[in-house]
C-alpha positions as CSV (number, residue, x, y, z in Angstrom):
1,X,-21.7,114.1,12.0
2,X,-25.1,114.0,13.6
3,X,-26.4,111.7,16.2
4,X,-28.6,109.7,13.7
5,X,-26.1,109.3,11.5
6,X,-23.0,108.2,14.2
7,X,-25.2,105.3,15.7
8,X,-25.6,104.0,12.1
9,X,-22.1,104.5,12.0
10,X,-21.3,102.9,14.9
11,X,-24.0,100.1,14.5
12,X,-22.5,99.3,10.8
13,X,-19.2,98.5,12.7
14,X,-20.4,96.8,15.3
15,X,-22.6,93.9,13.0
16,X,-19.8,93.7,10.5
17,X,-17.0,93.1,13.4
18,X,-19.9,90.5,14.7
19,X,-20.1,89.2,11.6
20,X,-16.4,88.2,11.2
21,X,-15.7,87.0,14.1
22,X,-18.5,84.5,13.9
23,X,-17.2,83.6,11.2
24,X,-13.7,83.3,12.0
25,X,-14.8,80.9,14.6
26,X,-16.5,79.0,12.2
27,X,-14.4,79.0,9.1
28,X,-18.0,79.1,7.2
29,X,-20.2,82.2,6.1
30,X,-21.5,84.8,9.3
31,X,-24.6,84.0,10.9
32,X,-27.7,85.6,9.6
33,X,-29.0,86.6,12.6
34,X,-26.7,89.1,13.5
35,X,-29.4,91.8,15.1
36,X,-32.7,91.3,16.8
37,X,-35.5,91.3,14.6
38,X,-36.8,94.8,13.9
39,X,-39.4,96.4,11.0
40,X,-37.9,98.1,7.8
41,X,-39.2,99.3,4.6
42,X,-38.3,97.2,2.1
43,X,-40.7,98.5,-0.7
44,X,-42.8,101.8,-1.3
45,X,-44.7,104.3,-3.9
46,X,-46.2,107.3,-2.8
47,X,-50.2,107.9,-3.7
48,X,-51.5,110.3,-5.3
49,X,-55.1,111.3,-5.7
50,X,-56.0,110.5,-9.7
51,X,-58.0,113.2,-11.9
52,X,-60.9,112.8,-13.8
53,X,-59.0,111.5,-17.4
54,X,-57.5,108.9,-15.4
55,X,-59.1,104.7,-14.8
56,X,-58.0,105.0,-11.6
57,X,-60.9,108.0,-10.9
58,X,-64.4,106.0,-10.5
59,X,-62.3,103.5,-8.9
60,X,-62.8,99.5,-8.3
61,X,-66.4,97.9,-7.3
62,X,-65.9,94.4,-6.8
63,X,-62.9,94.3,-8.6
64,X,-59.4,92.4,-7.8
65,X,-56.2,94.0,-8.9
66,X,-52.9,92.7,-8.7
67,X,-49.9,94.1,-8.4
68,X,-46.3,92.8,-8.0
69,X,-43.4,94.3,-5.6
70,X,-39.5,94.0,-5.5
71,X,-38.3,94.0,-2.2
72,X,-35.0,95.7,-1.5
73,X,-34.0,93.5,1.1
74,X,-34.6,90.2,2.6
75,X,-36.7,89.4,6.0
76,X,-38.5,86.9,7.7
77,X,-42.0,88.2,8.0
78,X,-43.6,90.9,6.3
79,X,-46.4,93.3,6.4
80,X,-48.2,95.7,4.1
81,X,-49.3,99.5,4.7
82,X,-52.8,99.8,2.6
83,X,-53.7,103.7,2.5
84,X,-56.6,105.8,1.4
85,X,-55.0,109.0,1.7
86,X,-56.9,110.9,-1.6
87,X,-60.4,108.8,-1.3
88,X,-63.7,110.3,-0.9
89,X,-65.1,107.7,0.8
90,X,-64.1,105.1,3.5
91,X,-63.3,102.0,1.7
92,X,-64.0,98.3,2.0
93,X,-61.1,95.9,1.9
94,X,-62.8,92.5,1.6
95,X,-60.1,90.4,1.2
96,X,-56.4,90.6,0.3
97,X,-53.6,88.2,-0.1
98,X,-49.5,87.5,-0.5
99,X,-48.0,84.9,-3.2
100,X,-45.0,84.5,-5.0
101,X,-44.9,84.6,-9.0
102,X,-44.6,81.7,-11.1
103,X,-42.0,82.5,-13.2
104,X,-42.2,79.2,-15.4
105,X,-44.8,81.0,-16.7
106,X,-45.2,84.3,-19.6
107,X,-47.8,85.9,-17.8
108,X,-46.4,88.3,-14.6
109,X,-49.5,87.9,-13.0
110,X,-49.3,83.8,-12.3
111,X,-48.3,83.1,-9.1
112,X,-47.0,79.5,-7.6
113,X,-49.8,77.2,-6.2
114,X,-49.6,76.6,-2.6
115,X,-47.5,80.3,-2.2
116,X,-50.3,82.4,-1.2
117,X,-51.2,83.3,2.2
118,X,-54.1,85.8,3.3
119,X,-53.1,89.2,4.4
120,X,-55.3,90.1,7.9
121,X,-55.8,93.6,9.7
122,X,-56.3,92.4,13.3
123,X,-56.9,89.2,12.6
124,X,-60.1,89.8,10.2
125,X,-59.9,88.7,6.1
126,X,-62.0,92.3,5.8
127,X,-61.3,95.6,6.6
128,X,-62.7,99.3,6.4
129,X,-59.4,101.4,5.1
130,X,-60.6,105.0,6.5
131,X,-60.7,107.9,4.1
132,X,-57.9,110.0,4.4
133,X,-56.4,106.8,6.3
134,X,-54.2,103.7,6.5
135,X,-53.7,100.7,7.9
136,X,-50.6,98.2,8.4
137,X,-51.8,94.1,7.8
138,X,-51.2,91.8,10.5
139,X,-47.4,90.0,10.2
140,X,-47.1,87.3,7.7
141,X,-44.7,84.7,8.4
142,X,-43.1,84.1,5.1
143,X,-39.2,84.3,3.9
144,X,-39.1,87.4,2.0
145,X,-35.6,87.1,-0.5
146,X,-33.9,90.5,-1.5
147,X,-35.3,91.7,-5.2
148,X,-37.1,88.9,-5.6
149,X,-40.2,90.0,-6.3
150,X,-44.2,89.1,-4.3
151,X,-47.4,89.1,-5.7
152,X,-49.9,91.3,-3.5
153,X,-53.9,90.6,-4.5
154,X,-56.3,92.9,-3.1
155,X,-60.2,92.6,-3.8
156,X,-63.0,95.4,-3.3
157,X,-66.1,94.1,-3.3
158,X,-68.3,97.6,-3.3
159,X,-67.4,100.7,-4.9
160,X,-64.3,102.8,-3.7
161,X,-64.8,105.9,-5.1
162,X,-61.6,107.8,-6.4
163,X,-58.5,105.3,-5.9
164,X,-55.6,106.5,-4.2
165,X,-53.2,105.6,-6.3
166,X,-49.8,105.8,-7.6
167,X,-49.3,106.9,-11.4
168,X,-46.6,106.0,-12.9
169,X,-45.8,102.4,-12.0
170,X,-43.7,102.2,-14.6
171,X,-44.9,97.8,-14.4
172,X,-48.0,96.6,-15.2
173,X,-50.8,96.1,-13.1
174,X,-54.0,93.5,-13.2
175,X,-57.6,93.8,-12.6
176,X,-60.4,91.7,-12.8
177,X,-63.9,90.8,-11.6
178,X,-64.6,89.4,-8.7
179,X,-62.4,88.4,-5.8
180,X,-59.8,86.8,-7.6
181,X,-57.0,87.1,-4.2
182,X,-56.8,83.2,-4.2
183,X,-56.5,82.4,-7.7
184,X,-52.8,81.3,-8.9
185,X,-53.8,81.4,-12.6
186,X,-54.2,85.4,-14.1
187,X,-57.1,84.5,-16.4
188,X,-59.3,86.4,-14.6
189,X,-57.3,89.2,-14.4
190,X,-59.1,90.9,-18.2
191,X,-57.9,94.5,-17.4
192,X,-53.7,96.1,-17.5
193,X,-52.6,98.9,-15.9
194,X,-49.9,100.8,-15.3
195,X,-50.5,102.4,-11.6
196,X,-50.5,100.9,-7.8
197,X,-53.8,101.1,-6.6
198,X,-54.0,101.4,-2.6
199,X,-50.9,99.8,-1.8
200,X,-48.2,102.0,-1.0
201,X,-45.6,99.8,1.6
202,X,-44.0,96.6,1.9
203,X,-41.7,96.1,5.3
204,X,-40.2,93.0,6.5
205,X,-39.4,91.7,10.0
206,X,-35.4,91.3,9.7
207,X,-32.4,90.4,11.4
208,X,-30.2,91.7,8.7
209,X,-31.1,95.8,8.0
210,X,-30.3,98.8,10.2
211,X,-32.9,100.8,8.2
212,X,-33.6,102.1,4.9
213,X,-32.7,105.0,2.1
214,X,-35.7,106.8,0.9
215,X,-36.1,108.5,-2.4
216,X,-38.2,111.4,-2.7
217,X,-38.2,112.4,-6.3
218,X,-40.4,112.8,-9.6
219,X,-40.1,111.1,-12.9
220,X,-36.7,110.4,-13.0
221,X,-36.7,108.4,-9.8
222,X,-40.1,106.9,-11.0
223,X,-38.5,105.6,-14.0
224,X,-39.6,107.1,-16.5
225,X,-37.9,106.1,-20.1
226,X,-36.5,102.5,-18.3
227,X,-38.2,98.9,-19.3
228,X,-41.6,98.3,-18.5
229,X,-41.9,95.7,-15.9
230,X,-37.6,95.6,-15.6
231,X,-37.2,97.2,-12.4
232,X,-34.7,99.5,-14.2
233,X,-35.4,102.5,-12.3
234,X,-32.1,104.0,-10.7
235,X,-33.5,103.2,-7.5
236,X,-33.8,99.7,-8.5
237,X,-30.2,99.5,-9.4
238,X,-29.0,101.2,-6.5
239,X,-30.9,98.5,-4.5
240,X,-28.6,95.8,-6.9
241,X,-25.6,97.5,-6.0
242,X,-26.2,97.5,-2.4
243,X,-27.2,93.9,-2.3
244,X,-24.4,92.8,-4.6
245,X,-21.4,94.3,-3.5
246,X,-22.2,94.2,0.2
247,X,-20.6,97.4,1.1
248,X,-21.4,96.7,4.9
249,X,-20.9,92.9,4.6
250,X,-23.9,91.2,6.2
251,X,-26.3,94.4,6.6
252,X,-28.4,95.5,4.1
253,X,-30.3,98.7,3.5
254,X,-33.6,99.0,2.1
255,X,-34.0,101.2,-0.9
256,X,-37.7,102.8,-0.7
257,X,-39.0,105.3,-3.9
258,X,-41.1,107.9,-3.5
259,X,-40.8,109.3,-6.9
260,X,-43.8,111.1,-8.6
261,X,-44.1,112.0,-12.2
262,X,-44.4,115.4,-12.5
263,X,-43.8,116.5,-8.5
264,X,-42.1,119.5,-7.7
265,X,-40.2,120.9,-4.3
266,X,-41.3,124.5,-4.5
267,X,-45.3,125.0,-3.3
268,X,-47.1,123.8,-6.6
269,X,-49.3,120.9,-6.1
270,X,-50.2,118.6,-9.2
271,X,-54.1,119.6,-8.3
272,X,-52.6,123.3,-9.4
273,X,-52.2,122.6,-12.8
274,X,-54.8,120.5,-13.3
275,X,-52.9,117.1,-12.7
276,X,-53.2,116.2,-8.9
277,X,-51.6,112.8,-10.1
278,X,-48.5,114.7,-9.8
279,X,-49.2,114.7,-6.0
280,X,-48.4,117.2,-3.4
281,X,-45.5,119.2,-3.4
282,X,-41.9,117.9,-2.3
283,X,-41.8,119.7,1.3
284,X,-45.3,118.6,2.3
285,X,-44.5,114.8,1.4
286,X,-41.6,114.9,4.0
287,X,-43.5,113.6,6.9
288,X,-45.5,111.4,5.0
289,X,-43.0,109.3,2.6
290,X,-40.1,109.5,4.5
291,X,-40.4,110.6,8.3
292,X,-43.5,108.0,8.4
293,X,-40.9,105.0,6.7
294,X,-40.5,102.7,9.1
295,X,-36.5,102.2,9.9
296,X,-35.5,105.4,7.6
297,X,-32.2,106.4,7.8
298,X,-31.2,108.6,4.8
299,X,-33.2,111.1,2.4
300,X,-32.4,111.8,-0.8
301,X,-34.2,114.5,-2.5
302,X,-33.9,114.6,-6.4
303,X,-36.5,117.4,-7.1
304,X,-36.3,120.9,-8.8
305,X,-36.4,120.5,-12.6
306,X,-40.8,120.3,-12.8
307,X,-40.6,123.4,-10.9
308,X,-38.3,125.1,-13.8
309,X,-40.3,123.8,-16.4
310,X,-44.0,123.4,-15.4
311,X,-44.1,126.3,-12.8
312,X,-41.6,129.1,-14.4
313,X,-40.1,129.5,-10.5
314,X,-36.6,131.1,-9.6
315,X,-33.8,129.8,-8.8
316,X,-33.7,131.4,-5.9
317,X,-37.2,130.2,-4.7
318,X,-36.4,126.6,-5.7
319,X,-33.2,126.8,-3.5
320,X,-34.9,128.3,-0.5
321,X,-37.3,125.0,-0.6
322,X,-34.6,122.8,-0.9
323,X,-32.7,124.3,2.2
324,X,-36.2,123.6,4.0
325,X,-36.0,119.9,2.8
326,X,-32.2,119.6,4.3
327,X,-33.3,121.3,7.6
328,X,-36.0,118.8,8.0
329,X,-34.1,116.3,7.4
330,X,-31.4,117.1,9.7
331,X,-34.0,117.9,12.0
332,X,-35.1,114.5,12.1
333,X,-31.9,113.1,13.0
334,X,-31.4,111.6,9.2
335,X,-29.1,111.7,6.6
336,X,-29.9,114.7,4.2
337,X,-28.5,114.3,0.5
338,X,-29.5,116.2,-2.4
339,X,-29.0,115.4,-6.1
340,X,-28.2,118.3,-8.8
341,X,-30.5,118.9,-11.7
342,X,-30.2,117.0,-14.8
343,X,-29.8,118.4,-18.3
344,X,-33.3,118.7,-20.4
345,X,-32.5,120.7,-23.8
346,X,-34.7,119.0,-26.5
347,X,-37.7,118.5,-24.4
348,X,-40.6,120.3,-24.6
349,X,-40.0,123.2,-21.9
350,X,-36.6,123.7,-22.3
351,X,-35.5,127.2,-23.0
352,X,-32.3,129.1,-21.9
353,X,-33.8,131.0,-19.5
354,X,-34.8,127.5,-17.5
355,X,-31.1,126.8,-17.9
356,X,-29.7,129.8,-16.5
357,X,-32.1,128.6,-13.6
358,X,-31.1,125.1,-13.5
359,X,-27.3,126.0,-13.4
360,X,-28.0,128.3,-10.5
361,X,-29.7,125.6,-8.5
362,X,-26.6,123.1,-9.5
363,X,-24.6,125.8,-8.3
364,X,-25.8,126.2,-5.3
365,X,-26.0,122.3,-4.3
366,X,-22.2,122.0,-5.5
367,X,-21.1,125.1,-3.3
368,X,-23.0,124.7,0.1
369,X,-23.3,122.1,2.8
370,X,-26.9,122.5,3.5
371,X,-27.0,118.6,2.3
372,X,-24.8,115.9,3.7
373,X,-24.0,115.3,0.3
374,X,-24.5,115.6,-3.1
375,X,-25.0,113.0,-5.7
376,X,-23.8,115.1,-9.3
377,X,-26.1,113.3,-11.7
378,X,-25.8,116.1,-14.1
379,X,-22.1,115.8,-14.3
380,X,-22.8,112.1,-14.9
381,X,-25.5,111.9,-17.5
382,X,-24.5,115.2,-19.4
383,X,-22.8,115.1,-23.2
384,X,-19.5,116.7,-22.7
385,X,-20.2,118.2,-25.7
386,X,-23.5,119.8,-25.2
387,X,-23.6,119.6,-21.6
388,X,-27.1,121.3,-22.0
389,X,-28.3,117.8,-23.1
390,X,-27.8,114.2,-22.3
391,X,-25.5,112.0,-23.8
392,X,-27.4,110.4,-26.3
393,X,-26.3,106.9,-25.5
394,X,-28.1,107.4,-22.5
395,X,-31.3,109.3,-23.8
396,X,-34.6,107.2,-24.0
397,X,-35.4,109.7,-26.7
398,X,-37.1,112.3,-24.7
399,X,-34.2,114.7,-23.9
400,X,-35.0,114.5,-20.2
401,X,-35.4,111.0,-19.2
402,X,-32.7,108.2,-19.0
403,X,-33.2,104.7,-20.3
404,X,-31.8,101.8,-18.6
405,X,-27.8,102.5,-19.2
406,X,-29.0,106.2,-18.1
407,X,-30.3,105.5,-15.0
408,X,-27.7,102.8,-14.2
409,X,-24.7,104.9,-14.7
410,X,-26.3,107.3,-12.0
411,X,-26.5,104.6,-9.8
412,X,-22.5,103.4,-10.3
413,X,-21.9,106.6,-9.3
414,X,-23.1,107.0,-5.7
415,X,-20.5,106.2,-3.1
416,X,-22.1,103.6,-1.6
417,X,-19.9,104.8,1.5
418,X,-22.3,107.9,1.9
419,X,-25.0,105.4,3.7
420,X,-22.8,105.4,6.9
């Protein structure tokens, strides 16, 4: 056991020993302030630079959009990380703002009247987000409830250029003219969209999490094949688990996705193939989306199958990347786990030679301890009978992507026990 990994040990002890003597002396619940208050990533998506086919090219000129976040874990303040990582310009944020939705209401993109609070960057409404840069707002005082979700309003009121983005939301979006940050009704909001535009973190100030599990990941962590707007992702429902069940009784961990459509681990950018909405490759995300998340404490890397399908690689060149991702990891102190590839036959670039090359990748993970430990998703989404394919009772119908059941029978199956 590393050094990262026995202080979160030892710290996971420590609170929930705290936490029951408290309230043994009591005889009522623990307190909640069991820690002093410290940042933690409670929400991401990793950006992406969109191509020409995509809305999300020419960009926003004085244009709102709206977007709305689950947070994996509860806090008392909370901030936002704004980034312009794939503009081509420096960018004008002219006003952005925080709210909770109004669920009474059909329309996601309501939020409750008097809920809305301005986001500031050093104390100013406006901001100039630097290309090929980010900025973190100013602290918003504001109880933030585990999976509940937040309403996050930005407005740009001259042209952006190319929007860094994320693709594959997998929820709706809203934009409309005008700044539109204040406004509780959505009537302004004419245009839908399926991407994150700028926004990329969500942490909270909190007295209650030791740090945060970080997904890197492509369409299967993104969701692909769950409800729109559900927050059905695996990720999501590893978040529910974690919150419900309580494995560490009064601490939480944040669950943060950085799943891209499309991405791959070996060196084969989206921009390579025409698509550079399937971001950078898996090893040079590492620093970015999960050595710069704020309170990290595990990786999970669930990447491998786009590089069998889309990129023809070896097995042996796909392992040799993923041994790079677990030294890093290591490296860094953090919890290195690694997830084996799940079946695909019936999709469009399937073929038997890509599964001799996915078995000898699954191999590999089953049979080495470059990872802390691996999550066997195959094993638990595969037909017995076919175990080239998934079981169709947990197919969305593509032959590669999980729906809802899919994607929360991978989550049942991680030992929540591998976090400390």
């Amino acid at each position: 056991m590393n050094l990262r990994k026995s202080r979160l040990a030892l710290a996971v002890v420590t609170v929930v020993t705290l936490a029951t003597t408290v309230a043994s002396a009591t005889s009522g619940t623990a307190a909640p302030s069991l820690l002093p208050a410290q940042w933690v990533g409670a929400w991401s998506t990793s950006p992406a630079q969109p191509g020409p086919a995509s809305p999300a090219f020419p960009g926003l000129t004085d244009q709102s959009v709206r977007m709305i976040v689950r947070p994996s874990i509860s806090g008392e303040a909370l901030r936002v990380r704004v980034s312009d990582a794939f503009g081509d310009r420096h960018v004008t944020l002219g006003h952005a703002t925080v709210a909770l939705p109004d669920t009474t209401t059909a329309d996601r993109a309501d939020v409750v009247a008097g809920s809305v609070k301005p986001l500031t960057f050093n104390g100013a409404t406006s901001v100039t987000l630097p290309k090929g840069g980010q900025l973190f707002s100013d602290p918003v005082q504001m109880n933030v409830s585990a999976l509940s979700e937040l309403v996050v309003t930005l407005y740009f009121p001259v042209a952006t250029g190319v929007s860094t983005f994320h693709n594959v939301a997998n929820a709706q979006s809203y934009v409309g003219s005008g700044d539109l940050t204040g406004d509780t009704a959505s009537t302004g909001f004419t245009i839908t969209r399926t991407n994150f535009y700028f926004l990329t973190d969500v942490e909270v100030s909190t007295r209650k999490s030791i740090g945060s599990v970080v997904i890197i990941g492509d369409s299967i962590a993104d969701g692909n094949g769950s409800t729109l707007n559900a927050n059905k992702r695996w990720p999501d429902q590893l978040a529910d688990r974690l919150i419900g069940e309580r494995p560490f009784g009064p601490i939480q961990l944040g669950v943060l996705n950085e799943g891209i459509a499309g991405n791959q681990i070996t060196a084969h950018d989206g921009a390579d193939i025409g698509a550079p909405g399937l971001g950078p490759n898996g090893l040079a995300r590492l620093d970015r989306d999960a050595f710069g998340q704020t309170g990290v404490r595990v990786v999970v890397v669930c990447l491998g199958i786009n590089d069998i399908g889309l990129s023809n690689e070896s097995a042996d060149h796909i392992i040799a990347s993923l041994k790079q991702a677990a030294i890093q990891i290591r490296a860094q102190g953090l919890i290195a786990v690694g997830c084996t590839l799940m079946p695909d036959e019936g999709f469009s670039y399937f073929s038997t030679d890509h599964e001799a090359t996915r078995q000898a990748v699954n191999q590999y993970l089953r049979t080495t301890g470059d990872f802390h430990k691996v999550l066997d998703f195959d094993k638990v989404v595969r037909d017995p009978a076919q175990p080239t394919r998934l079981r169709a009772d947990l197919d969305s119908g593509d032959h590669i992507h999980p729906n809802d059941a899919g994607y929360l029978a991978m989550a049942k199956s991680i030992p929540l026990g591998l976090f400390n």
